[in-house]
N, C-alpha and C positions, 0 to 999 in steps of 0.2 A: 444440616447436612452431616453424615456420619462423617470422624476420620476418611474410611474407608472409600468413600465415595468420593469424597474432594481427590484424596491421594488418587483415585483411580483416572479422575478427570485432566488432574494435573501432568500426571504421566502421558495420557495422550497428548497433549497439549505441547511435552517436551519431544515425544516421537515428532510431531509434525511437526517442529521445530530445527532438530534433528537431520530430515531430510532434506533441509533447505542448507544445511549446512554449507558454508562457503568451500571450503577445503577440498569436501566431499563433491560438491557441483562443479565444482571448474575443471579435478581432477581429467574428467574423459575430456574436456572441450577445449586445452590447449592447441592453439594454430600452431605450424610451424615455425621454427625462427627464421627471421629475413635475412635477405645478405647486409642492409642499413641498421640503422635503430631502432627498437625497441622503445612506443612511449606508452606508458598506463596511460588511462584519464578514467574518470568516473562519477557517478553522483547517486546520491541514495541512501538510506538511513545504515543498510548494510553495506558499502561503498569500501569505509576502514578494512573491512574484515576481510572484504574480498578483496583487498588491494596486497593485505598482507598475507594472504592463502595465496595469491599468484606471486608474489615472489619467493615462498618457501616453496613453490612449484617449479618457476621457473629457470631452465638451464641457458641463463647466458646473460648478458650486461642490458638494462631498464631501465630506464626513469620517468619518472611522472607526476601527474596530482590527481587527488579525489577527493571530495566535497562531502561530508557527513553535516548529521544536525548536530547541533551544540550537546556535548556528554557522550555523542557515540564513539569518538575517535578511538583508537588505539595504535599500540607500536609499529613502524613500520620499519626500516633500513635504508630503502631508494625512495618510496614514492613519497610525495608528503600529503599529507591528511588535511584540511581546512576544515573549520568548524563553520555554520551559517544556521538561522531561523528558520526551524519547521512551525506551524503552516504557516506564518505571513513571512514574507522571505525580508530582509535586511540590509545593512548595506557592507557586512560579511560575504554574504551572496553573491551579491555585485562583485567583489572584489571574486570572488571564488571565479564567478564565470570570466570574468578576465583571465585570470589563468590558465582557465583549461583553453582558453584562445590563446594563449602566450605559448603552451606546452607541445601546441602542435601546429606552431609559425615555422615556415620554410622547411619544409619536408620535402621528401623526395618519392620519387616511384618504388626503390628500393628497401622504404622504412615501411614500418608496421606499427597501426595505432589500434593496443588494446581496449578498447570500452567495457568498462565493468558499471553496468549500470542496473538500478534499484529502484523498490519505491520509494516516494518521498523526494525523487530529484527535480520534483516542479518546482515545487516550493524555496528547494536550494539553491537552484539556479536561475536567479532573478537577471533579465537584460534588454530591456526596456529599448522598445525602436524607437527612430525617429525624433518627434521634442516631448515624448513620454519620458516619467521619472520613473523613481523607483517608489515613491507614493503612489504614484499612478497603479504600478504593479501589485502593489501589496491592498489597495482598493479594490483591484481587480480579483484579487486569492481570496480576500474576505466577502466579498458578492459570491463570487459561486461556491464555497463552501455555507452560506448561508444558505443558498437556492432551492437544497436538494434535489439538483441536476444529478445525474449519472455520472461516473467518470468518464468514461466516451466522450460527452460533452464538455466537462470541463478543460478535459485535454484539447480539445478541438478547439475552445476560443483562445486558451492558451498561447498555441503553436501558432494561434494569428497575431499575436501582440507577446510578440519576442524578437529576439534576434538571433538565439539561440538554440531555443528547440523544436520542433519538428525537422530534424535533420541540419541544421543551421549548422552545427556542432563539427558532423561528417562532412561536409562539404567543403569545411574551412582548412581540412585536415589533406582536401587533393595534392598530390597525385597518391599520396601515401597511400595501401591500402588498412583499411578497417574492419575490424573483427569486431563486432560487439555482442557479449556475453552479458545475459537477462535475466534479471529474475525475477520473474514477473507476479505483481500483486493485482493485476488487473482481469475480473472474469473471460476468461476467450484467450485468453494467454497474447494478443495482439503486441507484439514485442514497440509496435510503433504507438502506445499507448501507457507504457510503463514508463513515468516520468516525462511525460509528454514527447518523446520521443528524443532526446539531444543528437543521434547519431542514425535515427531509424525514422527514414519519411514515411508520410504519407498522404493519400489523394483527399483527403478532404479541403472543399474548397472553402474561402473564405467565405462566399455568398452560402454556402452549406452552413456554415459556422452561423452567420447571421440569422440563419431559421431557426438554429439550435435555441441561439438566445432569446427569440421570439418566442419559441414553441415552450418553454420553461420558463418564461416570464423572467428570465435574466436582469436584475435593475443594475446595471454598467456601472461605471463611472463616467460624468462627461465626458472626457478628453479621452479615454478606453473606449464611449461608443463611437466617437468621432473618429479613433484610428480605425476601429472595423468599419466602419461607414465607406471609407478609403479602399483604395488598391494599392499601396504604396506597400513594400518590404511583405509582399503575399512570400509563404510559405514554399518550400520547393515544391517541385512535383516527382513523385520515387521513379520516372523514367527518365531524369539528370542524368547524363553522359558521367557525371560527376561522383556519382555514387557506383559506376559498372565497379564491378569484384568486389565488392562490401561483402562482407557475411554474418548474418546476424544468428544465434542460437537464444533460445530459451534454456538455462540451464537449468531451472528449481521453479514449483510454480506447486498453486496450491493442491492441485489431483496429486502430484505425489506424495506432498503432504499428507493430506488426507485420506491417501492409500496407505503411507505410513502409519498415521493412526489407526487406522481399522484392522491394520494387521497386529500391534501392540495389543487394543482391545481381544483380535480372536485370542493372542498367546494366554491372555489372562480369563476365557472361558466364554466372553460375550459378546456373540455374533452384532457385529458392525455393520449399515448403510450409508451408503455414502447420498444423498439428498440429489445435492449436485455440488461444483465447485465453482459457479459462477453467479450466483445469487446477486440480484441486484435490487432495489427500492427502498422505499423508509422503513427505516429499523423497524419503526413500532409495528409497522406492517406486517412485516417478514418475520418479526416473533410473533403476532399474534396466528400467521400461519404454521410457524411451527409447533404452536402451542394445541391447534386445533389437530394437525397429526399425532401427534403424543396424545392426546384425548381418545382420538378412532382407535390406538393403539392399544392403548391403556380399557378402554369402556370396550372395545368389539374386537380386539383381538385381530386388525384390519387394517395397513395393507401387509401389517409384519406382526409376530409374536413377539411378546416377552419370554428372556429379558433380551434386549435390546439397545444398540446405542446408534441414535440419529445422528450423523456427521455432517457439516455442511461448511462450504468456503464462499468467498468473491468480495460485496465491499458494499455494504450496504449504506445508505446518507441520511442525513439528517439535516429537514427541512426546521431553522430556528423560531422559535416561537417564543423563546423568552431568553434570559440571562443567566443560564443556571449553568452547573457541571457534568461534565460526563460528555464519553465519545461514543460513537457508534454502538459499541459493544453492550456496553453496560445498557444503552436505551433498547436496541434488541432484546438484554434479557429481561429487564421490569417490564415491557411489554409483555412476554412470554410469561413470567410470572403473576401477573396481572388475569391472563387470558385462561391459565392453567391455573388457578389458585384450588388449593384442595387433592388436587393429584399429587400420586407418587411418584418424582420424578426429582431428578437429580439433572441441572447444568453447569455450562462453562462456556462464558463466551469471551472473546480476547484474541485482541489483534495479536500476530505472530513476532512482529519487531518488537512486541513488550511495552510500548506506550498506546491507550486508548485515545485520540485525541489531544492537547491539551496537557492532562491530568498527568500523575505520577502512578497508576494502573493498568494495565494489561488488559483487565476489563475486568469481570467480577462470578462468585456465582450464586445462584438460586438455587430453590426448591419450593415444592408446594406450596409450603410456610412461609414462601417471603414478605407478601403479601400481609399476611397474617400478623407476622412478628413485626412491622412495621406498624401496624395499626396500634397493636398492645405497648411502644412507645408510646405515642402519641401522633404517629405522624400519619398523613392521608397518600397513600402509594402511587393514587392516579394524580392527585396534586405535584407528587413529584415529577412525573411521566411527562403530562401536560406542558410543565415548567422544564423542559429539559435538563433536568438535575438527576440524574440516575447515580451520578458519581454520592450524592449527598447522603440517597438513600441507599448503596452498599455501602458506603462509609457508615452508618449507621449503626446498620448488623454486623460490623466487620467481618464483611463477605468480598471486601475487594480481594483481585488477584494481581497482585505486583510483584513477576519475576524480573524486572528491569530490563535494560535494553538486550536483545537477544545478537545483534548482529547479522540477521536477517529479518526477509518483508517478506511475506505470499501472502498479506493480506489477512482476512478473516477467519479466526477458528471457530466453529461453534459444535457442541456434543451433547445431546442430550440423554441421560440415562435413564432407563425405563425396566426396572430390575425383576 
């Protein structure tokens, strides 16, 4: 890949980054001040950032807590920051979600409780019902991130085997009222989705939840399918007396990202598409579909001319098949480089928080040649694919992309260049 092209991919990639900016998104959505107190809470990988953008925001006396993953933290003055384990959550976790119950014990009608919530707060906020542990919990995170279930779903059996999210969170918070400020990495923008919801119910029922796990061949944990099996500590339902005057906003999400980026690309000459911003299914898939439109594009001139840049958002999974490295992103793009091998095409695929999974990458990028250049090491590109190691094979050509933690989530970037 040219200088030129990396630099131009990268740029976008910081536009839509950019637009998620914490500072920048909470700016318009401050609530008013109350006549009580003032408490933050929050959870999410960008959590820090926005906890420290609402108080160089706001005008008046605050305190609180908010829960990032381990490395994201940063300076704060009132709230304080907890670090916990992304994806299988810890007994940091534990302790975090304690807190955020501690922070908003004995409130009044007159107090206001901000929510600054993110992606990534599933994982952070481990709180196991019933005579579940927190093994129980983290069984449970490593079953459906193996599954490749949707997030809809995995949120869904989540918010049945907790005691804290799907709204668990807001209701403990009564009579106080609750503002919760979103920023959502979830396609559909479903604010009661983003981090399973800690503050923002919703109507999925548990026996819904049990077909999920059915219909995806979900393999539980014992003691995880035995508490769904139950009706014990079911989820609220969002017409709770208990949640009236909540208000939730969406402040940052990936459409404006992605409108972000498209408008960086026209500045610099190259009419932009936006795909869509809510893509969902296995990576390999979902690149080899974008690989097939960059082909009609490229070979027919069809359904858009060059040059060109494909833009696309949402959050695509990965069903495990073997022990290898690499997240979502990186196996979206060997996919697409696999499927496009020989064209001229320039990508960039990479979660927007700056970690792919796992890894210490962003995600990585391709061209025609990646494919190619892999083989003339020595190594076999579908061997990689197959073995879900995509991190092994950018690592290779030294094509990862590692801008480290960004301080925000809207989830998945992905651009393809077709010049």
């Amino acid at each position: 890949m040219s200088p030129e092209d990396r630099n131009f991919l990268a740029g976008l990639f910081e536009a839509a980054v950019q637009a998620a900016d914490p500072a920048m998104a909470l700016a318009a959505h401050l609530p008013p001040r109350p006549p009580g107190r003032t408490v933050v809470i929050g959870a999410g990988k960008g959590a820090a950032q926005l906890a420290a953008a609402f108080e160089a925001l706001w005008d008046g006396p605050l305190d609180g807590v908010v829960v990032t993953r381990y490395g994201y933290g940063c300076a704060t003055r009132r709230i304080r920051v907890l670090e916990a384990a992304h994806p299988v959550p810890d007994a940091a976790g534990l302790r975090a979600s304690e807190a955020l119950f501690d922070a908003v014990r004995g409130l009044g009608p007159n107090d206001l409780v901000v929510a600054l919530i993110c992606g990534g707060g599933s994982a952070l906020l481990p709180c196991p019902p019933g005579d579940l542990t927190l093994d129980d919990e983290a069984a449970l995170n490593r079953a459906l991130l193996a599954s490749g279930a949707p997030i809809s779903v995995m949120n869904a059996v989540r918010k049945q085997v907790s005691g804290i999210k799907g709204g668990r969170l807001a209701a403990a918070c009564h009579p106080a009222k609750v503002v919760s400020l979103v920023v959502s990495d979830v396609p559909g923008d479903d604010p009661a989705q983003v981090a399973s919801g800690p503050t923002v119910p919703d109507a999925v029922s548990r026996a819904e939840a049990r077909a999920m796990v059915a219909g995806w061949r979900i393999e539980l944990p014992p003691n995880v399918a035995q508490w769904l099996d139950g009706d014990q500590g079911q989820a609220p339902n969002p017409g709770d007396p208990v949640f009236a005057g909540h208000e939730v906003k969406v402040i940052a999400s990936a459409r404006l990202s992605l409108e972000a980026a498209a408008r960086a690309a026209q500045v610099q000459g190259v009419p932009a598409v936006i795909l869509s911003d809510a893509i969902e299914g296995e990576a390999r898939d979902v690149g080899r579909v974008h690989a097939a439109i960059a082909r009609e594009v490229i070979l027919r001139a069809r359904p858009f001319t060059r040059p060109v840049v494909l833009l696309s958002g949402g959050e695509t999974t990965v069903t495990l098949r073997a022990k290898g490295r690499g997240g979502r992103n990186s196996e979206f793009l060997l996919a697409t480089a696999l499927a496009a091998e020989g064209l001229p095409f320039a990508a960039l695929a990479a979660d927007t928080d700056g970690i792919d999974g796992s890894e210490d990458n962003a995600g990585a990028f391709a061209t025609g040649t990646t494919a190619t250049r892999l083989r003339a090491l020595g190594h076999d590109p579908a061997a990689f694919l197959s073995g879900n190691d995509a991190y092994s094979a950018f690592s290779a050509l030294g094509d990862l992309f590692a801008p480290g933690p960004t301080g925000t989530n809207v989830n998945d970037f992905r651009a393809i260049l077709l010049r």
